[in-house]
Structure formats: C-alpha cells, structure tokens
N, C-alpha and C positions, 0 to 999 in steps of 0.2 A: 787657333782655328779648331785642332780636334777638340780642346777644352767645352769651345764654344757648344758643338753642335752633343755632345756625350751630356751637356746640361740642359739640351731640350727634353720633354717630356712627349714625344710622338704616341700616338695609340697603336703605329704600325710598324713594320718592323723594315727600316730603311737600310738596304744593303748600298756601303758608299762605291761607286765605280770609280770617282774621281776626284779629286780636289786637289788644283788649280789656283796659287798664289802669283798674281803679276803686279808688282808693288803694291799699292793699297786698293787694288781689288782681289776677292777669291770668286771662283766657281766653284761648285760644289754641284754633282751629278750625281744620282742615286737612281734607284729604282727597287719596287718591293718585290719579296719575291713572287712565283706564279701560286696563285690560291692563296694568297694572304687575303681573310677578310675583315670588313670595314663595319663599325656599327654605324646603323642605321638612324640617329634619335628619333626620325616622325614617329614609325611605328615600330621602333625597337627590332626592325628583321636585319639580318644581315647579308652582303653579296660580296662577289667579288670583286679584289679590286687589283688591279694591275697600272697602277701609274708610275711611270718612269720622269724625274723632278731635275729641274735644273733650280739652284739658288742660287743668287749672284750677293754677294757681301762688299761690305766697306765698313773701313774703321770710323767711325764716331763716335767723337770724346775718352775715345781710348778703348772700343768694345767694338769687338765685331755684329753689325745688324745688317740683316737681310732687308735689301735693295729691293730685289727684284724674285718673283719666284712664278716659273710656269712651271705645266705639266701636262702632258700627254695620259692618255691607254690606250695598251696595244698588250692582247694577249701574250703577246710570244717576247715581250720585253726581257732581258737577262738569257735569253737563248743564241746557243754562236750560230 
C-alpha cells in the first residue's frame, strides 16, 4: 500500500492522516496542507487549495487501484 501511493506522481503535497487495511479493501485519508497551491492550466494563475481526500483501494489482478475518490475544501482542514 505505502509502495503504491510513494509511486504516484501528485503535483501537491498529500499529508497521509490515515490508512486503513480491512482485508481486500484500504482507505486512505489525506489532506494538503493550509496554503498549498494548485496550478491553475486555463490561465496558468495559481490559488489556494485546501482539499482534504478520501481514496478507497482494492486489489486487482494483484495491484492496488483506486475505487473510489472524494474530496472536500474546508480551510481549516489539518487544524485540531
């Protein structure tokens, strides 16, 4: 599972909160931190972005692949 995700190429900087193995499925919880930002392609500006991710995984054919993936923003994401 950590192999998995350390071999994505993300452009953001995913801080892991959780990950969650219950037989052949995982969760995986993250969220970026505050003032991480995002490019923009239309017009190449850049903003804030503050999403906190839930993936959900399953092994197929012997590889973990993401199922399922929402996400929220909420400023104050990663604040106790």
């Amino acid at each position: 599972m950590e192999t998995f995700f350390k071999a994505i190429k993300f452009n953001t900087d995913h801080q892991y909160d959780a990950v969650d193995v219950y037989g052949d499925m995982a969760i995986v919880r993250t969220h970026h931190p505050v003032g991480q930002t995002e490019l923009i392609l239309k017009d190449m500006s850049r903003k804030l972005d503050f999403n906190r991710e839930i993936f959900v995984l399953r092994p197929i054919d012997g590889n973990w692949k993401i199922i399922l993936y929402t996400f929220n923003t909420q400023p104050k994401q990663g604040e106790q």
